[in-house]
N, C-alpha and C positions, 0 to 999 in steps of 0.2 A: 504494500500500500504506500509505503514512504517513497517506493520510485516512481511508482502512477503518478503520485500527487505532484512530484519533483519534476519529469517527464511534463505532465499535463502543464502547469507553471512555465517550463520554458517556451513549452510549444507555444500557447498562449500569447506570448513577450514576441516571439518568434514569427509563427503565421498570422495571426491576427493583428499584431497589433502591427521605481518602485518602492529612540534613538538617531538620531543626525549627526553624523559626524561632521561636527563642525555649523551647525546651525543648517537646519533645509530652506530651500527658497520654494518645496514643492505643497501647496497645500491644497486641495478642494478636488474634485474630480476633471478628468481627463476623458473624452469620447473615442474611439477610433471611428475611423469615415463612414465604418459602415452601421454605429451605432448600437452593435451589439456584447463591443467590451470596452468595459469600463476600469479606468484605477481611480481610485479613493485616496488622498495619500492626508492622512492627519496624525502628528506628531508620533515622527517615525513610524507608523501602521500605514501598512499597504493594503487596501481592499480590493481584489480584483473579482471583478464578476464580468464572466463568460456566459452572456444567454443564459441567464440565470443559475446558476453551478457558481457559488463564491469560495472563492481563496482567503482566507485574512495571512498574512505573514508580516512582518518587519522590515526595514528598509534604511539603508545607510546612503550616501552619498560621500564617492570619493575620489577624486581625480578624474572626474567625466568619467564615472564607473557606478553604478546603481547595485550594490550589494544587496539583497533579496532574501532571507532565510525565512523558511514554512514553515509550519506548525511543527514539523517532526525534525526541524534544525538543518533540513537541506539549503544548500547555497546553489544562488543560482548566480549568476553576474553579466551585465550587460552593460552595453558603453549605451550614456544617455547624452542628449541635450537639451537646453529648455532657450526658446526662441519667443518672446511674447507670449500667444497663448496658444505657443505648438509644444508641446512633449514628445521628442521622438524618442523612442528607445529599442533600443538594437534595430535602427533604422525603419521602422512604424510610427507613426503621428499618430497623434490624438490630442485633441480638441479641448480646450477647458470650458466646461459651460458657465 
């Protein structure tokens, strides 16, 4: 279950589309274009919801790198940017509403 979950998580970051080290600039929700996944990011908590299926896990920021750890302590890692109100990460946009 802890790879599913881990697996499911990157794919997630990956096809569809995250504690602050060092203070986060990321707060409020994020859309992808097609409006079926969402990230939630409020102080350090990541809420990702996939078509309804939610992830909660924790999220660091660090040298344009989005540290990611899920409930059962999997790391995930992905280079981020934030552009006004674009969030790419691991090259996927999403939207801030």
């Amino acid at each position: 279950m802890k790879k599913l979950l881990a697996v499911l998580l990157g794919l997630a970051l990956v096809i569809t589309m995250a504690a602050c080290g060092g203070g986060s600039a990321l707060r409020g929700t994020y859309t992808d274009a097609s409006g079926m996944v969402s990230q939630s990011f409020s102080g350090g908590k990541l809420t990702t919801n996939m078509g309804g299926w939610i992830v909660e896990s924790t999220y660091e920021l660090k040298d344009g790198v989005m540290v990611i750890t899920d409930a059962d302590g999997e790391v995930t890692q992905a280079p981020y940017s934030l552009d006004g109100k674009t969030l790419t990460i691991d090259g996927v946009e999403y939207y801030k509403k």
